[in-house]
DOKOL-924092 format. One record per residue (C-alpha): y, z, x; residue number from 1. Coordinates in nm, 2 decimals, padded with zeros to 4 digits. Layout:
<node north="Y" up="Z" east="X" n="NUM"/>
...
This chain:
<node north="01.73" up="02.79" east="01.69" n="1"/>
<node north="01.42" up="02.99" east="01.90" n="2"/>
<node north="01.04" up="02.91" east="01.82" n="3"/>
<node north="00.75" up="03.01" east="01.99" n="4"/>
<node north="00.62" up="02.66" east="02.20" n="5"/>
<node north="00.27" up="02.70" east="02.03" n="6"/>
<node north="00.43" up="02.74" east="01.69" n="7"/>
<node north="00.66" up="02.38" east="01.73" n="8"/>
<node north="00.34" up="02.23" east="01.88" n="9"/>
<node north="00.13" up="02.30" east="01.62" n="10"/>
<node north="00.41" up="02.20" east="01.37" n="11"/>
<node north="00.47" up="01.86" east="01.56" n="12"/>
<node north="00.07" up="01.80" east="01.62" n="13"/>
<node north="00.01" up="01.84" east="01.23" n="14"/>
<node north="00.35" up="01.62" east="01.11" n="15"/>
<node north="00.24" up="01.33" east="01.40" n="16"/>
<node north="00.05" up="01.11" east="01.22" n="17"/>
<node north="00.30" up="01.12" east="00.93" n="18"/>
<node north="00.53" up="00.98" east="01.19" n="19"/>
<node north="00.54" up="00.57" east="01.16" n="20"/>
<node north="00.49" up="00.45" east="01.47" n="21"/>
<node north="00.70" up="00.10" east="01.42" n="22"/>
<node north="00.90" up="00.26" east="01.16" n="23"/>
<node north="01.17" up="00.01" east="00.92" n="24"/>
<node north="01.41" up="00.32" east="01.03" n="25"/>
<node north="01.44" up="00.41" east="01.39" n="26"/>
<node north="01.55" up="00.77" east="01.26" n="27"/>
<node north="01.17" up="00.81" east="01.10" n="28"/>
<node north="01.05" up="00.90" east="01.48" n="29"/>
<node north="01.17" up="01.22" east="01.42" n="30"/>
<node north="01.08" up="01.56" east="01.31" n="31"/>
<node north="01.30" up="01.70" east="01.08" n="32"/>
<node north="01.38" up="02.13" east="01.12" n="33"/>
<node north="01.57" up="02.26" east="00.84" n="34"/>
<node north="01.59" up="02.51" east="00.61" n="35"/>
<node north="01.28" up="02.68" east="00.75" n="36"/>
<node north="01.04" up="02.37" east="00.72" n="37"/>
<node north="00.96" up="02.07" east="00.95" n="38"/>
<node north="00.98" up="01.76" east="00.76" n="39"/>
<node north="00.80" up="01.38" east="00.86" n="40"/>
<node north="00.81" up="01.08" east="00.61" n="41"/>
<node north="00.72" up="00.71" east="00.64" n="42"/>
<node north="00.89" up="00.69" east="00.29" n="43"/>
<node north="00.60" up="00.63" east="00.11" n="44"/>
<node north="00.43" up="00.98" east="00.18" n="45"/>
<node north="00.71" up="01.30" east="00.28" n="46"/>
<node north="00.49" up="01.64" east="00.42" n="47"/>
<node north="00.69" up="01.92" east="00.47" n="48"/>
<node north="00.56" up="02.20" east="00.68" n="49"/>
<node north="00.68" up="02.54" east="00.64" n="50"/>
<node north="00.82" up="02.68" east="00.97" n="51"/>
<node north="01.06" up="02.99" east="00.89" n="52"/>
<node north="01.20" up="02.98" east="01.25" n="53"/>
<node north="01.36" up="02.66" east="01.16" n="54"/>
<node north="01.71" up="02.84" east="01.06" n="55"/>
<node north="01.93" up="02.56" east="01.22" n="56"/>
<node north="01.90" up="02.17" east="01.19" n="57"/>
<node north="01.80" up="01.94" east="01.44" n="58"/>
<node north="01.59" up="01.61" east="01.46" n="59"/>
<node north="01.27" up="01.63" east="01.70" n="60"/>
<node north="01.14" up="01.31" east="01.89" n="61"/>
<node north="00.79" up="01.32" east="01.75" n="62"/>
<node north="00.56" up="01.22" east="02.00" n="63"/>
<node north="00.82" up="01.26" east="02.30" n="64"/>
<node north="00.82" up="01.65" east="02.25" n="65"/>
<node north="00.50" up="01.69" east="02.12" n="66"/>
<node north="00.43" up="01.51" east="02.49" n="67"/>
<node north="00.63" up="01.78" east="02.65" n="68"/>
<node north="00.48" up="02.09" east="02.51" n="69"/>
<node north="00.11" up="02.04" east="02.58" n="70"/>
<node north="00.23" up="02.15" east="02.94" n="71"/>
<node north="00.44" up="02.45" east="02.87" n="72"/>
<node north="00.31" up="02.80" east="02.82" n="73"/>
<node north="00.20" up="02.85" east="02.45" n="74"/>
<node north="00.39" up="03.16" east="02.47" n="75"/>
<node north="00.73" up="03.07" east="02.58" n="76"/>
<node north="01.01" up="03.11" east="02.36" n="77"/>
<node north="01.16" up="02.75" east="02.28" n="78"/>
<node north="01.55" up="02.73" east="02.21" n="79"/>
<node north="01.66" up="02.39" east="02.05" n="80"/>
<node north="02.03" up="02.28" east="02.01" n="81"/>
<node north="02.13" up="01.95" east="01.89" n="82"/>
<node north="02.49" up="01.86" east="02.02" n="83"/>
<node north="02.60" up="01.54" east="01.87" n="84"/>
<node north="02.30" up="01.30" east="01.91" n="85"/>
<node north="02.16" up="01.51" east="02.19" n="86"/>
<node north="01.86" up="01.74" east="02.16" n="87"/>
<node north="01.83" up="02.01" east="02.40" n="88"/>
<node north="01.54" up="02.21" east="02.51" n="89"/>
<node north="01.58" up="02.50" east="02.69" n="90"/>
<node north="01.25" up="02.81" east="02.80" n="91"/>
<node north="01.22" up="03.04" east="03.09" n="92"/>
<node north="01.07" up="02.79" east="03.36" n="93"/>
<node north="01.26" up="02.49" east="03.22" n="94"/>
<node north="01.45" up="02.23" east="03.03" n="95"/>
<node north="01.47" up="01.89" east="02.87" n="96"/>
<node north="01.71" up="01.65" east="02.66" n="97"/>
<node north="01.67" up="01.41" east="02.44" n="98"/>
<node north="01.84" up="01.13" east="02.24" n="99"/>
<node north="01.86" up="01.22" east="01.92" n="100"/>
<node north="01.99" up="01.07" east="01.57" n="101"/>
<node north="02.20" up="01.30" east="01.35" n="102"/>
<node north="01.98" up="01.49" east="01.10" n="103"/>
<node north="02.20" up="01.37" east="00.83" n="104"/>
<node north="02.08" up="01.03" east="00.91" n="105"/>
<node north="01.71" up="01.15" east="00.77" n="106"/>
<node north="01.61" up="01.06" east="00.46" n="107"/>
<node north="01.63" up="01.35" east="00.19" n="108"/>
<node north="01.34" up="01.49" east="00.06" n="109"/>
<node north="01.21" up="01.35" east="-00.23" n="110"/>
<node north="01.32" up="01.55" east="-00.52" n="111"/>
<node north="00.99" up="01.54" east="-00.83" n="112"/>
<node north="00.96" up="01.68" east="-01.17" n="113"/>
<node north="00.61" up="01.78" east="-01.20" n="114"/>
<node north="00.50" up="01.66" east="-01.57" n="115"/>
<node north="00.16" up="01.80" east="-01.44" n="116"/>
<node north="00.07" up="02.11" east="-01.25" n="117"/>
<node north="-00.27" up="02.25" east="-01.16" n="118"/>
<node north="-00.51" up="02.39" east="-00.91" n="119"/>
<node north="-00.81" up="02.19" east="-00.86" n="120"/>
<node north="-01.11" up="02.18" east="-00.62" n="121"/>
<node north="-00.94" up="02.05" east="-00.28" n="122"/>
<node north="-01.27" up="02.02" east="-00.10" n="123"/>
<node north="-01.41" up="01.77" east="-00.37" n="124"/>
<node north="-01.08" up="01.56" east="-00.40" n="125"/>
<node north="-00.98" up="01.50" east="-00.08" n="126"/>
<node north="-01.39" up="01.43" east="00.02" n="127"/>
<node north="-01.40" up="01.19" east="-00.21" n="128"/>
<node north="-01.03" up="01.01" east="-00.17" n="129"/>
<node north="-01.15" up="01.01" east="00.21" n="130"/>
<node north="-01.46" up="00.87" east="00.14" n="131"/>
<node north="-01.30" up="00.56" east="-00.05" n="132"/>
<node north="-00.97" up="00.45" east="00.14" n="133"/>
<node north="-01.19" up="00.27" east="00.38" n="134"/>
<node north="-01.29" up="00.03" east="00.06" n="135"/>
<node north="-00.90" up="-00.03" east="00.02" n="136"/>
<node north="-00.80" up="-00.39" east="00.04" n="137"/>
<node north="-00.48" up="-00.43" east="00.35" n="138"/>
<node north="-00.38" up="-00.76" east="00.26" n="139"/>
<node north="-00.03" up="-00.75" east="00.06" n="140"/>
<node north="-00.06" up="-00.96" east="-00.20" n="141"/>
<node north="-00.20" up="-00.73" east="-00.43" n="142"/>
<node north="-00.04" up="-00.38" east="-00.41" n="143"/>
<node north="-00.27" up="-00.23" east="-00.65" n="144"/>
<node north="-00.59" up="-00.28" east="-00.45" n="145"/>
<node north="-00.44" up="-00.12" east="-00.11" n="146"/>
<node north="-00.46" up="00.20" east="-00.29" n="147"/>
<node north="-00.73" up="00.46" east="-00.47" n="148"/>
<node north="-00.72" up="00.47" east="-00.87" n="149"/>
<node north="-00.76" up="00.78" east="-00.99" n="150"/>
<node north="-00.84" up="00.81" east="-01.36" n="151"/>
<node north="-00.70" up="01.12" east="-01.55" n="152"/>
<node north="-00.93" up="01.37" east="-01.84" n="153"/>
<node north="-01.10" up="01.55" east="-01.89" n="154"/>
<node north="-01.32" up="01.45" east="-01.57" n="155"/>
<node north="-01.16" up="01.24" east="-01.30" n="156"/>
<node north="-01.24" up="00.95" east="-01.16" n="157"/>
<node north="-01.18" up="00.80" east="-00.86" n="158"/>
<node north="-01.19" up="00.40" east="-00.77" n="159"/>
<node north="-01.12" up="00.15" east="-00.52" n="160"/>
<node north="-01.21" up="-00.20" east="-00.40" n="161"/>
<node north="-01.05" up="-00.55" east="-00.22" n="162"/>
<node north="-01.25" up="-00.77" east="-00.38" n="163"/>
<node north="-01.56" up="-00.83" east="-00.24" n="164"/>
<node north="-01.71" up="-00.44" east="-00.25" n="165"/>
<node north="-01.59" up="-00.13" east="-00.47" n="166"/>
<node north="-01.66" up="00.24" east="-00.47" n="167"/>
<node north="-01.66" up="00.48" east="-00.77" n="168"/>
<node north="-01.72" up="00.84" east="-00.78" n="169"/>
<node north="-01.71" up="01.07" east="-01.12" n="170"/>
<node north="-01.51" up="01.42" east="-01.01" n="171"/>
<node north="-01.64" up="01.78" east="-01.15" n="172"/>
<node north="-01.23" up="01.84" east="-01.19" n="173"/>
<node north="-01.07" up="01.87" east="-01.52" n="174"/>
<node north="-00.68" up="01.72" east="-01.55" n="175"/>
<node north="-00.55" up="01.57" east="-01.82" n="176"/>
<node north="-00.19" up="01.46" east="-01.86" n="177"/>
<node north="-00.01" up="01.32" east="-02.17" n="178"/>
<node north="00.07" up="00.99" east="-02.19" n="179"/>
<node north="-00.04" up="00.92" east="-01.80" n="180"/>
<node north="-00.40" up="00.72" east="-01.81" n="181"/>
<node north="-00.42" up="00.67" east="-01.42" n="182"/>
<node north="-00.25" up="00.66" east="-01.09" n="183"/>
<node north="-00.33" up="00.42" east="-00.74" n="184"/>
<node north="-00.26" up="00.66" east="-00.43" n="185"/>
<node north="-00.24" up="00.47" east="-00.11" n="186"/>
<node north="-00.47" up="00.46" east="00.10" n="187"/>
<node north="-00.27" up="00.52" east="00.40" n="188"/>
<node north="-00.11" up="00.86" east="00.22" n="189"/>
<node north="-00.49" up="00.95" east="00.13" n="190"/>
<node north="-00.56" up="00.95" east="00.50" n="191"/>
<node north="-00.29" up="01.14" east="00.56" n="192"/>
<node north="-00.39" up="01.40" east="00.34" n="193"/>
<node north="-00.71" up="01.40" east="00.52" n="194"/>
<node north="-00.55" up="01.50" east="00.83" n="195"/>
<node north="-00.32" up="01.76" east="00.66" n="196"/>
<node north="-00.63" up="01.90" east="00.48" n="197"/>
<node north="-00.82" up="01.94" east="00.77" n="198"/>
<node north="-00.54" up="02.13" east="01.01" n="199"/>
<node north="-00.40" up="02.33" east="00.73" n="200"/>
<node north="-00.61" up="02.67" east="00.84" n="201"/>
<node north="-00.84" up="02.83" east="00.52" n="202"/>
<node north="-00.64" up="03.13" east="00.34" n="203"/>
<node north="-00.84" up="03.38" east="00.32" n="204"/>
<node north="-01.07" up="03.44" east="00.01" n="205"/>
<node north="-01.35" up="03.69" east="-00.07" n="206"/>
<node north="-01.46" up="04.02" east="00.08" n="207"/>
<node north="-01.68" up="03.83" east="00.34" n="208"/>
<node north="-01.71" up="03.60" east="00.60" n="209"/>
<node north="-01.99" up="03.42" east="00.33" n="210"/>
<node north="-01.77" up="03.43" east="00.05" n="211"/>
<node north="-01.50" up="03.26" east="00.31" n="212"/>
<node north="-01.72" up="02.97" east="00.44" n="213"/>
<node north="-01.88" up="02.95" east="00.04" n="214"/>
<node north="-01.62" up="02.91" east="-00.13" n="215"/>
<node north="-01.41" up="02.62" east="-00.29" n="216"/>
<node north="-01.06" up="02.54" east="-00.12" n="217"/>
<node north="-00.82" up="02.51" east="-00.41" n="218"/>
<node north="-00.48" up="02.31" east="-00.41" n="219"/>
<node north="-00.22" up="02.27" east="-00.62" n="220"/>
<node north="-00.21" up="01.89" east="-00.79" n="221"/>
<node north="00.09" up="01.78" east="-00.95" n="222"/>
<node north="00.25" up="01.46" east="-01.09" n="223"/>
<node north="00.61" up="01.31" east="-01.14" n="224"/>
<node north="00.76" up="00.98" east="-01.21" n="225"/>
<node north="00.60" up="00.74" east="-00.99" n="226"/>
<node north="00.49" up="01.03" east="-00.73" n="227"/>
<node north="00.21" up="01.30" east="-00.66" n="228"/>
<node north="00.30" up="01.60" east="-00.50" n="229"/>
<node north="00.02" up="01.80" east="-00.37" n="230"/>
<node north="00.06" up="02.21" east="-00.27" n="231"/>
<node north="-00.24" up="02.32" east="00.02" n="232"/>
<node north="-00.15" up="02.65" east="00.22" n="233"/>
<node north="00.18" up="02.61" east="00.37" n="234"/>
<node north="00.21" up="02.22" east="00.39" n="235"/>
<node north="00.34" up="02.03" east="00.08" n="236"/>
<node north="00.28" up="01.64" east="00.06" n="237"/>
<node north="00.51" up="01.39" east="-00.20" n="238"/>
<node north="00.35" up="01.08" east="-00.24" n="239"/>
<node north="00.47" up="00.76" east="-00.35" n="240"/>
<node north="00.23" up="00.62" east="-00.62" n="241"/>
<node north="00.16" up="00.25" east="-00.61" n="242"/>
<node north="00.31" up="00.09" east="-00.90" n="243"/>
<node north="00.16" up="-00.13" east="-01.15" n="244"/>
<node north="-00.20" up="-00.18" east="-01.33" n="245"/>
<node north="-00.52" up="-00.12" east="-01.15" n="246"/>
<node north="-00.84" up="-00.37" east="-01.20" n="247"/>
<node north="-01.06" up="-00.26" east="-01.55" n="248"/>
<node north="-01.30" up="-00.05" east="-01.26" n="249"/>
<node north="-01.49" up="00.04" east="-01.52" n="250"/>
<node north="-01.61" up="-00.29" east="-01.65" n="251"/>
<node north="-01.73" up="-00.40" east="-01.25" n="252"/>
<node north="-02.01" up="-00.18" east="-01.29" n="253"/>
<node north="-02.30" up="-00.28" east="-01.36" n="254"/>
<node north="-02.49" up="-00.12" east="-01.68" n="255"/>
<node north="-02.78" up="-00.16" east="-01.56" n="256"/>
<node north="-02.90" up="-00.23" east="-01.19" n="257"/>
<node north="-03.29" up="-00.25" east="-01.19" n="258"/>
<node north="-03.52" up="-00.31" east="-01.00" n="259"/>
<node north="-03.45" up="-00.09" east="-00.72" n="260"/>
<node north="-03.54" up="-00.03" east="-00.39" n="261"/>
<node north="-03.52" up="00.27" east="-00.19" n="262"/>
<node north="-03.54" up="00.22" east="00.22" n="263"/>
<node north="-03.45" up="00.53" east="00.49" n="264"/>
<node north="-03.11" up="00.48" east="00.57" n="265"/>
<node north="-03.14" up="00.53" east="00.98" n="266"/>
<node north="-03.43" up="00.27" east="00.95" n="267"/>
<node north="-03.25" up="00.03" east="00.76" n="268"/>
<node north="-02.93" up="00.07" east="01.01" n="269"/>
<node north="-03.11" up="-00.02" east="01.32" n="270"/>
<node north="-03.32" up="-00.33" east="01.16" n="271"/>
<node north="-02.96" up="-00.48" east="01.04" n="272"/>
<node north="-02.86" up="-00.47" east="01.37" n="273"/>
<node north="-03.13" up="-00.62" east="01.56" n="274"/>
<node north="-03.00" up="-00.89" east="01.39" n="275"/>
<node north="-02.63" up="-00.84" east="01.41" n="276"/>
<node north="-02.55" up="-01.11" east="01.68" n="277"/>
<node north="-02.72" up="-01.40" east="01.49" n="278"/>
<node north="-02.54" up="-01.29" east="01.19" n="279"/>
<node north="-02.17" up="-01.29" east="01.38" n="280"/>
<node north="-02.25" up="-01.68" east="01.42" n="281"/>
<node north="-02.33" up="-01.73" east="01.07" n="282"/>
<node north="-01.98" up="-01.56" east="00.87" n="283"/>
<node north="-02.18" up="-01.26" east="00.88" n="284"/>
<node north="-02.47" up="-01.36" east="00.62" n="285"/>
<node north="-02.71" up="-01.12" east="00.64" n="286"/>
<node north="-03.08" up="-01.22" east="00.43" n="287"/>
<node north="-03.31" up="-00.90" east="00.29" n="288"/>
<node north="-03.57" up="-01.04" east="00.12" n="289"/>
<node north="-03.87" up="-00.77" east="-00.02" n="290"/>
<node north="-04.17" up="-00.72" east="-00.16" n="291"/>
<node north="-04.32" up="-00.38" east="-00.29" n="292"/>
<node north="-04.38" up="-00.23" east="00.05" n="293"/>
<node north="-04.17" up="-00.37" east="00.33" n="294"/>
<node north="-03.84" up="-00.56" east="00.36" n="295"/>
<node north="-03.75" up="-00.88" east="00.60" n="296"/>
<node north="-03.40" up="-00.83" east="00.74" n="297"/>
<node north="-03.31" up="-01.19" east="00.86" n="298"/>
<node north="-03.05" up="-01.36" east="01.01" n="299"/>
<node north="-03.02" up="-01.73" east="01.12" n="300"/>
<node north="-02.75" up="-01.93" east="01.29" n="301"/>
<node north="-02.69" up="-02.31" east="01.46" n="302"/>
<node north="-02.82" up="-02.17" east="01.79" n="303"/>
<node north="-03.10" up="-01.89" east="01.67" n="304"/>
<node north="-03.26" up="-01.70" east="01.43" n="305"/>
<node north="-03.38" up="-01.31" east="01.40" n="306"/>
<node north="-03.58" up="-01.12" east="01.17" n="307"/>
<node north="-03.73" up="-00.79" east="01.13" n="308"/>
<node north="-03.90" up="-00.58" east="00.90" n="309"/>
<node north="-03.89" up="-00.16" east="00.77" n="310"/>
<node north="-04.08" up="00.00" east="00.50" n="311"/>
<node north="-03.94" up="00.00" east="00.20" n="312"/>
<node north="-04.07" up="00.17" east="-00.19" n="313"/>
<node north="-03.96" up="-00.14" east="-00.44" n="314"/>
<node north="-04.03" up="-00.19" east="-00.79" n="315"/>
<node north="-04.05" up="-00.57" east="-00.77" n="316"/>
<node north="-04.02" up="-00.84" east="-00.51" n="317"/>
<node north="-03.66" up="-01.00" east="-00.50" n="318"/>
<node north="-03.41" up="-01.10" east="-00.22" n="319"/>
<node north="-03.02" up="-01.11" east="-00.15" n="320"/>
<node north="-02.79" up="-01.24" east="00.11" n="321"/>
<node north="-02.51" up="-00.95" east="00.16" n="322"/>
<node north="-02.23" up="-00.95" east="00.43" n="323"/>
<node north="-02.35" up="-00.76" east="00.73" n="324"/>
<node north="-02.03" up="-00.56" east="00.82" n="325"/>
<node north="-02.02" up="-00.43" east="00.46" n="326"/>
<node north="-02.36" up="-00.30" east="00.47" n="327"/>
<node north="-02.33" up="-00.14" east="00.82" n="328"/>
<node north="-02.04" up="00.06" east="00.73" n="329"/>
<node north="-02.20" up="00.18" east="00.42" n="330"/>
<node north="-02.51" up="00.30" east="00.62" n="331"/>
<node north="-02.28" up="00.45" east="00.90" n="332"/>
<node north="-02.42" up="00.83" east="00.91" n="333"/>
<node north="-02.61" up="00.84" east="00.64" n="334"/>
<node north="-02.96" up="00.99" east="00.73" n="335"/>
<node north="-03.18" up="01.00" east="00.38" n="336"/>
<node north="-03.29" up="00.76" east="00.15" n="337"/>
<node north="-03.06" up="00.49" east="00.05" n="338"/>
<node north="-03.14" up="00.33" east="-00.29" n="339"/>
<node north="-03.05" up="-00.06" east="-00.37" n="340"/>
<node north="-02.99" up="-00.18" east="-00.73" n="341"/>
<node north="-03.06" up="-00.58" east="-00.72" n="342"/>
<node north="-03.04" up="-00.74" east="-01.12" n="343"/>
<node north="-03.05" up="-01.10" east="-00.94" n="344"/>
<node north="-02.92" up="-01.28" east="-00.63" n="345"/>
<node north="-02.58" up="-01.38" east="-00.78" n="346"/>
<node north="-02.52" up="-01.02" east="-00.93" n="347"/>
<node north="-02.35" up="-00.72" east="-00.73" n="348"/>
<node north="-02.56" up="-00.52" east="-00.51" n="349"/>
<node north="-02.55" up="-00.12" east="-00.66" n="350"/>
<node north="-02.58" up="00.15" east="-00.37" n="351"/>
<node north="-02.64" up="00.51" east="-00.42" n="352"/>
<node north="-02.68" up="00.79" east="-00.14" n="353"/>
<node north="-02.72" up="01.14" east="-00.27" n="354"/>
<node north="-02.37" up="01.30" east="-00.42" n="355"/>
<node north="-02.22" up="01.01" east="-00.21" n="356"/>
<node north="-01.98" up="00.74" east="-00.43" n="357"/>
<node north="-02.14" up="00.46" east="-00.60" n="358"/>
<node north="-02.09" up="00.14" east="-00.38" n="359"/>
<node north="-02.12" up="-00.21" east="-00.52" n="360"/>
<node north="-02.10" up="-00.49" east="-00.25" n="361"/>
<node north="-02.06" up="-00.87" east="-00.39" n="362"/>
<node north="-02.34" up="-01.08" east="-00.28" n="363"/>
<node north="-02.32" up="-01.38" east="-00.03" n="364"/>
<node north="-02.45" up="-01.72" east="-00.20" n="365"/>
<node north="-02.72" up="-01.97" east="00.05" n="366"/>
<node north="-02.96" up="-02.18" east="00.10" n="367"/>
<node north="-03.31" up="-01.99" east="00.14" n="368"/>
């Protein structure tokens, strides 16, 4: 087959991170080319990218190639053979082989039923799947927590937590399928879909360059036994769903979460870490303890103890003790105000930022 090198790079560049890098099957290194698309799994998310030059078959060594071409001309025209388990390269000003597996050695494509088919709001769902894979819990021994819930209706809802935090986040995206209450996406396959979201270029919408920036990136959402297949421009994603029954989210959150109190986010970020080092010694405990106008941000170990303070509106005094690493990634690059929902010192701590999801952090018990 002949491709253009900038067309195959961008192909392999996109597919990469799809591409396990200590796979279970050495074959899973590989692109796939066939049947005019380029295909990558880790068998528990498949993207297929289509690629009409791709009229022949042939495996591609990811990251070896993908190596190769950031140093030939973008222009060149690429000719690929594959000769047994041999892939050769061949342009104008060079050539290059590689080892390479049989392409039927890949793994087929997953073949889904959709039971459920519609466009939605891409920019809003994959925002807000981003925004929660990073509450995902990575320990094993319970499947269900390592990925996103996603509740079907009339309005979905999106959900995740490992234990000691969750996130929750009500979508403005209507789809409701029969007989199918909710489905946990992985978190891994939600970061892929970040990544294929966010290289798949805009199709064109609109009579202007505003109504092209303004408006709403659509894709197509679909569901099948046990997977989610997901449609955006010329890139399709099949995702194996995590099975069994998801935590009661719902009931986690608390009803009601007063008193409140509201502290600038960039403020509050540098005072907790002023006292980050002290904390490390101490299993990260982390101490806020407020009154109506200014909150101590305290930390204490064995060998030392910090404290600081930064302005704060509350509606009552209170205090809480709250794992430090938790609360600096929730104020990671937030730049407004950042509201706290304290009931008591043994309850969950309620976080709300703007549009951002709802963030509920378990407290940390000690000795005042």
């Amino acid at each position: 087959m002949e491709i253009k090198v900038v067309r195959l790079r961008e192909a392999l560049n996109l597919l990469q991170p799809v591409v396990p890098k200590k796979p279970t099957l050495s074959v899973l290194t590989n692109v796939l080319l066939k049947d005019g698309r380029a295909e990558a799994t880790d068998l528990e998310t498949a993207v297929a990218l289509e690629l009409p030059e791709a009229d022949g078959q042939c495996l591609v060594p990811c990251r070896k190639v993908a190596d190769l071409l950031k140093r030939v001309p973008g222009n060149e025209t690429l000719t690929l053979e594959q000769k047994g388990k041999s892939l050769n390269l061949a342009w104008s000003g060079g050539k290059a082989s590689y080892e390479a597996p049989s392409p039927k050695d890949y793994p087929p494509s997953p073949k889904v039923e959709s039971k459920a088919q519609r466009s939605v709001d891409g920019d809003t769902l994959v925002a807000a799947l981003s925004s929660m894979a990073d509450y995902c819990a990575t320990a094993e021994n319970r499947p269900v927590l390592t990925g996103v819930t996603v509740y079907f209706g009339e309005r979905l809802e999106a959900m995740a937590g490992d234990g000691f935090r969750m996130v929750y986040q009500p979508l403005p995206i209507a789809f409701p399928v029969d007989g199918v209450d909710s489905v946990v996406i992985p978190a891994r396959s939600i970061q892929l879909l970040g990544h294929v979201w966010d290289k798949t270029p805009r199709a064109p919408t609109g009579s202007s360059l505003v109504e092209l920036i303004t408006s709403r990136r659509q894709l197509e959402l679909g569901l099948g036994d046990g997977m989610l297949i997901v449609r955006l421009g010329r890139a399709t994603l099949v995702i194996k769903l995590i099975a069994g029954s998801p935590p009661n989210w719902r009931q986690l959150i608390p009803s009601d979460v007063r008193p409140e109190v509201r502290v600038l986010a960039p403020e509050f970020e540098r005072a907790v870490r002023r006292v980050q080092d002290a904390a490390s010694d101490s299993k990260g405990i982390l101490r806020l303890s407020w009154s109506e106008v200014a909150m101590t941000v305290s930390a204490k170990s064995e060998e030392n103890q910090v404290e600081t303070t930064v302005p704060v509106e509350a509606q009552e005094p209170g205090r809480v003790a709250i794992n430090i690493s938790y609360l600096l990634e929730y104020l990671r690059g937030k730049q407004g105000l950042v509201t706290m929902g304290v009931k008591s010192q043994q309850e969950p701590v309620v976080f709300h930022y703007g549009t951002s999801p709802l963030v509920i952090i378990m407290p940390m018990f000690v000795q005042w």
